[in-house]
N, CA, C and O atoms as a Tinker XYZ file with bonds, in Angstrom:
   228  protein
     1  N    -59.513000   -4.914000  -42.263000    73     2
     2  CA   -58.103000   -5.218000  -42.168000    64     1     3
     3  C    -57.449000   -4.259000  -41.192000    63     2     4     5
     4  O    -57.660000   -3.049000  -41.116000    81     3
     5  N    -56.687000   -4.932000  -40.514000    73     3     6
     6  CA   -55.940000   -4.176000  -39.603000    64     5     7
     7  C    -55.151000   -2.898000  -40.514000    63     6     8     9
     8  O    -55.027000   -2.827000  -41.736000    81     7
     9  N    -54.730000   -2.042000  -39.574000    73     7    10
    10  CA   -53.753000   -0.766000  -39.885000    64     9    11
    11  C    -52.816000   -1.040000  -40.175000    63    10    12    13
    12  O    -52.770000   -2.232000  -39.873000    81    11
    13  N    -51.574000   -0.683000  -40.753000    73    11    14
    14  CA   -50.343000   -0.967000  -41.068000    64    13    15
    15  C    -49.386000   -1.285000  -39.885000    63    14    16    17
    16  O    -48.650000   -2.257000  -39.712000    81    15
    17  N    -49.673000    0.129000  -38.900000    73    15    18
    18  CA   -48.606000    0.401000  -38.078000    64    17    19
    19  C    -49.082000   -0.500000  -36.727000    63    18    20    21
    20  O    -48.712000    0.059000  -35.695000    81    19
    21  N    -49.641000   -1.467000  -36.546000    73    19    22
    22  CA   -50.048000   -2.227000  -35.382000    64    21    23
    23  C    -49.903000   -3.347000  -35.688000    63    22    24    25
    24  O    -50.539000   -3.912000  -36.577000    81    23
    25  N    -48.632000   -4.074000  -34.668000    73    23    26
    26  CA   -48.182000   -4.815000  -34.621000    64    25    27
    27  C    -48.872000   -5.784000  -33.146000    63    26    28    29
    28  O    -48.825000   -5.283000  -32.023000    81    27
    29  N    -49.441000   -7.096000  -33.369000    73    27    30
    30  CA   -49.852000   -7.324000  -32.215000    64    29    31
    31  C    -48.916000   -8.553000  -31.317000    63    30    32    33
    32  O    -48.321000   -9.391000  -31.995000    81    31
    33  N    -48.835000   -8.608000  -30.093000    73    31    34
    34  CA   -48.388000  -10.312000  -29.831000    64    33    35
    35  C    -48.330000  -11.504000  -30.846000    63    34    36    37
    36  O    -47.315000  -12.065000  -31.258000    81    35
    37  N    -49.478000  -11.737000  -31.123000    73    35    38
    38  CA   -49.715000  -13.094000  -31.712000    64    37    39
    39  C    -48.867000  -12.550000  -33.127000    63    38    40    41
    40  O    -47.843000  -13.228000  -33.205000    81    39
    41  N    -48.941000  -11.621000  -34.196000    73    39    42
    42  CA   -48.231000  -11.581000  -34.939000    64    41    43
    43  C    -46.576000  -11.345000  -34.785000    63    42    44    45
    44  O    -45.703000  -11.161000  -35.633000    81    43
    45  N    -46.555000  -11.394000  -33.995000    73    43    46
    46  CA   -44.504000  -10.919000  -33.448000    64    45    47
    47  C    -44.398000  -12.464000  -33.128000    63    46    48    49
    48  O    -43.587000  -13.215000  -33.670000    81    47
    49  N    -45.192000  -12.783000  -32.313000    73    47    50
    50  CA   -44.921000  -14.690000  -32.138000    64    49    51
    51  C    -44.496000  -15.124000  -33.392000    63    50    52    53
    52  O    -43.302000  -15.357000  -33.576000    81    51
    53  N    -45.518000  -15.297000  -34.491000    73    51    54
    54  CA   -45.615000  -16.193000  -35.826000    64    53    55
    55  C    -44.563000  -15.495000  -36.243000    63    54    56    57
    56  O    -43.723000  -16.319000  -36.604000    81    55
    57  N    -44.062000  -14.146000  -36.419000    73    55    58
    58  CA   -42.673000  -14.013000  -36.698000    64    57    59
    59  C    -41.795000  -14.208000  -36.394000    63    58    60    61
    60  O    -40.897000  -13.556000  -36.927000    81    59
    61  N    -41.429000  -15.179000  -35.384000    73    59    62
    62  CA   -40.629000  -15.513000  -35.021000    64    61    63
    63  C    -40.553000  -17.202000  -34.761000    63    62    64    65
    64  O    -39.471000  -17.784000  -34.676000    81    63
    65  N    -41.882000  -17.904000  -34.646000    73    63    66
    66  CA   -41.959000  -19.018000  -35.049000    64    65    67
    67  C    -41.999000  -19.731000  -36.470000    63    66    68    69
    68  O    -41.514000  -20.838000  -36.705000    81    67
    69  N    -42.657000  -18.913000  -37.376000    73    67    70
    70  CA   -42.358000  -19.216000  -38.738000    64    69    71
    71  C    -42.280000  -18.117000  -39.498000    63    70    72    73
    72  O    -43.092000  -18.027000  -40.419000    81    71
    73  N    -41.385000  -17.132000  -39.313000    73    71    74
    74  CA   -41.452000  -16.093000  -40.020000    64    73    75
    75  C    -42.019000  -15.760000  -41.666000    63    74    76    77
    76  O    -42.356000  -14.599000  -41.899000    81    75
    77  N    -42.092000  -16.574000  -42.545000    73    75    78
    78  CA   -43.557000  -16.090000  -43.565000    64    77    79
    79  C    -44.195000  -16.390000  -43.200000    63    78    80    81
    80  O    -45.080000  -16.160000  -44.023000    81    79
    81  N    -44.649000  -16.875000  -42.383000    73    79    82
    82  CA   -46.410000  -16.817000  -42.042000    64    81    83
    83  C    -46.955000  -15.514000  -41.314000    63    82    84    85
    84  O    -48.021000  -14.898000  -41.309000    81    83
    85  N    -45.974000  -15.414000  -40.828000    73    83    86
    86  CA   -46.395000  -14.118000  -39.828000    64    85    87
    87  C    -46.092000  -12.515000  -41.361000    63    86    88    89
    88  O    -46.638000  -11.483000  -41.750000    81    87
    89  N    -45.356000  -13.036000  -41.538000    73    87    90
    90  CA   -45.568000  -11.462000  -42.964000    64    89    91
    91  C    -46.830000  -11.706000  -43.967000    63    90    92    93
    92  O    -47.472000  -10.753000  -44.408000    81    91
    93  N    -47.093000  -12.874000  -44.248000    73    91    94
    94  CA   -48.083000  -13.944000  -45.535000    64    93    95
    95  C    -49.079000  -13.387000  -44.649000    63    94    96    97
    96  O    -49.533000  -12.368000  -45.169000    81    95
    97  N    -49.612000  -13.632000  -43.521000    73    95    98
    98  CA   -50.825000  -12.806000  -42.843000    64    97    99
    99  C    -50.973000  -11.587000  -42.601000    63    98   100   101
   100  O    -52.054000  -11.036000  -42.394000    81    99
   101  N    -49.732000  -10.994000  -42.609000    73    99   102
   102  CA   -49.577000   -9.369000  -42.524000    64   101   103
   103  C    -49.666000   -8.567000  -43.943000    63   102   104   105
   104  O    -50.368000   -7.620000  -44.295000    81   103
   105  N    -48.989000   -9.086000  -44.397000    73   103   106
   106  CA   -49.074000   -8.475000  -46.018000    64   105   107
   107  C    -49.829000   -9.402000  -47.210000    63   106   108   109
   108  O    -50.389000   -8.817000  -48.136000    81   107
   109  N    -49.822000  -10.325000  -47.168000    73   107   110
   110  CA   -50.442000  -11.634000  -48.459000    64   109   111
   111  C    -48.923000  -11.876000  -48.791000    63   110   112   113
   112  O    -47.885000  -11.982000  -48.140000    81   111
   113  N    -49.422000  -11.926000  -50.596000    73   111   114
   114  CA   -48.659000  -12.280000  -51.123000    64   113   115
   115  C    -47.873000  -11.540000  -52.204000    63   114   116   117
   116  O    -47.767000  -11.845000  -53.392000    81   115
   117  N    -47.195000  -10.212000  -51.362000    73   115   118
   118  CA   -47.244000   -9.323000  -52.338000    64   117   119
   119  C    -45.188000   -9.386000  -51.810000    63   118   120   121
   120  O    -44.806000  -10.423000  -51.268000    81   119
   121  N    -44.414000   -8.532000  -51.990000    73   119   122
   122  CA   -42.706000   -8.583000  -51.988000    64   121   123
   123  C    -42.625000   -8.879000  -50.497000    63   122   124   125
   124  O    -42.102000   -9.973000  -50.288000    81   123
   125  N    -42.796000   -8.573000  -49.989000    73   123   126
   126  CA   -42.607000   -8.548000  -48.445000    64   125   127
   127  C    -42.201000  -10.060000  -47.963000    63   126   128   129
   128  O    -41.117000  -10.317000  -47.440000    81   127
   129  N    -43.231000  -11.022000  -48.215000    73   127   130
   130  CA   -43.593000  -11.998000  -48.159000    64   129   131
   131  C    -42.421000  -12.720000  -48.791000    63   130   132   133
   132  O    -41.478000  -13.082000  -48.089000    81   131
   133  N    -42.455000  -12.969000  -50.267000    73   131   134
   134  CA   -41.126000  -13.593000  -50.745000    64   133   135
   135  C    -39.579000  -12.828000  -50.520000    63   134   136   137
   136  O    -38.586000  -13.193000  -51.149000    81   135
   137  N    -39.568000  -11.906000  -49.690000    73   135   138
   138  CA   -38.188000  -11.616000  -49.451000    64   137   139
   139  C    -37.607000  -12.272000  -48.298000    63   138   140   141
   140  O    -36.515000  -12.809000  -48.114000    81   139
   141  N    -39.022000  -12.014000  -47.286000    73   139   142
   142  CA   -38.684000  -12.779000  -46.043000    64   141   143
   143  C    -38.318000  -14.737000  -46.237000    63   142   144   145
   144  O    -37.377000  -15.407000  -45.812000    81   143
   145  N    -39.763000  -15.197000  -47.204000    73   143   146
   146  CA   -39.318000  -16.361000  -47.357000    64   145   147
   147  C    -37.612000  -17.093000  -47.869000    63   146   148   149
   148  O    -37.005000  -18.041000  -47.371000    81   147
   149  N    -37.271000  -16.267000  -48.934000    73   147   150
   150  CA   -36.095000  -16.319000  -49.257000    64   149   151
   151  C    -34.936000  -16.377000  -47.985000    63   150   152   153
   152  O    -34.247000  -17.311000  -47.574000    81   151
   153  N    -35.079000  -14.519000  -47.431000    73   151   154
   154  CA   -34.250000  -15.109000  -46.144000    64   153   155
   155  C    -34.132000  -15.821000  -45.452000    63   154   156   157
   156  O    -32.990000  -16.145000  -45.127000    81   155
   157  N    -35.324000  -16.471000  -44.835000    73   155   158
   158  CA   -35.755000  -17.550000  -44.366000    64   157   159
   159  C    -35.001000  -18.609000  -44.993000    63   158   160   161
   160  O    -34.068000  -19.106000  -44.362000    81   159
   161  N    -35.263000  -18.988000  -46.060000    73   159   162
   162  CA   -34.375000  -20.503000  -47.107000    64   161   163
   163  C    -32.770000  -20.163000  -46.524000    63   162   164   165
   164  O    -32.177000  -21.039000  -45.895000    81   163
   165  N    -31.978000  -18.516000  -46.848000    73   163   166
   166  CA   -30.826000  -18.742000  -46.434000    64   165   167
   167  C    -30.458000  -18.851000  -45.184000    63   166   168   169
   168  O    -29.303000  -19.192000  -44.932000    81   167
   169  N    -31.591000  -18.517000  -43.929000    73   167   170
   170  CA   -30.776000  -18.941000  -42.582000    64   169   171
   171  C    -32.284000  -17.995000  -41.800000    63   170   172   173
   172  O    -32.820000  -16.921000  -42.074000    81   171
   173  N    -32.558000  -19.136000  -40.676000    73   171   174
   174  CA   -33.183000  -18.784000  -40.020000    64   173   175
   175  C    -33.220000  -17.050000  -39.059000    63   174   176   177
   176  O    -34.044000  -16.180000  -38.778000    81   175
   177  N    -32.757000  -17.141000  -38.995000    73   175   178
   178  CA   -31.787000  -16.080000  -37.829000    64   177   179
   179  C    -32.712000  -14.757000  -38.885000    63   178   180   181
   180  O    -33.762000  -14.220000  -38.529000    81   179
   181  N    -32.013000  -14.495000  -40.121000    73   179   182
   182  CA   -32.248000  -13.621000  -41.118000    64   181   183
   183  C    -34.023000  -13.307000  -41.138000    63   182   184   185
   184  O    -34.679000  -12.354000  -40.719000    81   183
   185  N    -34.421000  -14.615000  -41.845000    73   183   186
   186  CA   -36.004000  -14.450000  -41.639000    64   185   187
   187  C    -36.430000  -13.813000  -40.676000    63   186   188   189
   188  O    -37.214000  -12.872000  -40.803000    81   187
   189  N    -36.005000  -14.204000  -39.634000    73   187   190
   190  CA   -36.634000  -13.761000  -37.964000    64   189   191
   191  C    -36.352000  -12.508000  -38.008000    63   190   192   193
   192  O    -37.208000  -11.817000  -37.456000    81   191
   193  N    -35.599000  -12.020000  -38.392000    73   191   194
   194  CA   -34.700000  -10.535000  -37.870000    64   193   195
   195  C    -36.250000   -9.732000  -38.683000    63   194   196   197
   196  O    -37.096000   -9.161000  -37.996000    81   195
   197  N    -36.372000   -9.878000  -40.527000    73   195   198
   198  CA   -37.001000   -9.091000  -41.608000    64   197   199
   199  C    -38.209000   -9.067000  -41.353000    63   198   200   201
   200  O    -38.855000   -8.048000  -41.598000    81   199
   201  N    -38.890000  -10.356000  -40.714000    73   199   202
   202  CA   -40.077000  -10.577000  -40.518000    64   201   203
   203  C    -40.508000   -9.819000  -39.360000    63   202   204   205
   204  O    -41.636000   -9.326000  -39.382000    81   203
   205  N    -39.652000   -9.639000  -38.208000    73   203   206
   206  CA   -39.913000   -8.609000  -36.853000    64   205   207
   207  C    -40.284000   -7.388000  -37.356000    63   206   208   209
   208  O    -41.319000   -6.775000  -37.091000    81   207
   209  N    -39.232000   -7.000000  -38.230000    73   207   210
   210  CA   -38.487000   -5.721000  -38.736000    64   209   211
   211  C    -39.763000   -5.543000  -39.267000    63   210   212   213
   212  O    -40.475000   -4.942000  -38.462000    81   211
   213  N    -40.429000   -5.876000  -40.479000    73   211   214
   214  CA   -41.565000   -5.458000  -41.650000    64   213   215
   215  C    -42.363000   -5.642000  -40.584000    63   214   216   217
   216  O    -42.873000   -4.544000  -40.359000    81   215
   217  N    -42.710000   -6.359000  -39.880000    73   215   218
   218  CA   -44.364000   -6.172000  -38.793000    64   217   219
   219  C    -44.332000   -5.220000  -37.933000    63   218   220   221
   220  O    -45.305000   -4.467000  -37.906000    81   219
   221  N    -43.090000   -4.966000  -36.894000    73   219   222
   222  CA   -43.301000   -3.601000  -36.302000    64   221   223
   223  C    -43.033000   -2.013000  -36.719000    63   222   224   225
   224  O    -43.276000   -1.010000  -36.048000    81   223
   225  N    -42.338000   -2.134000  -38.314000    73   223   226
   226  CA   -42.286000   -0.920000  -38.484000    64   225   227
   227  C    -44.059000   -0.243000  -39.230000    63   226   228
   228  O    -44.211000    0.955000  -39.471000    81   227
């Protein structure tokens, strides 16, 4: 499994094309994942922002 702190292209893409997928492959299925999805349900924009945010930090 990749390192925490390495964020690659293809995962910054899927975060931003479907933002849980791109955290759901980064993290599973552990908080990360359903917070982003949630944001995601209330407004795209949001998802995109949390999902960037949790993959490159």
């Amino acid at each position: 499994m990749r390192g925490q702190g390495s964020a690659t292209c293809v995962d910054i893409l899927l975060a931003i094309i479907l933002p849980p997928l791109g955290v759901f492959l980064k993290f599973g299925c552990r908080a990360e994942f359903w917070i982003c999805l949630l944001l995601t349900l209330f407004g795209y924009l949001p998802g995109i922002i949390y999902a960037v945010y949790i993959i490159t930090k």
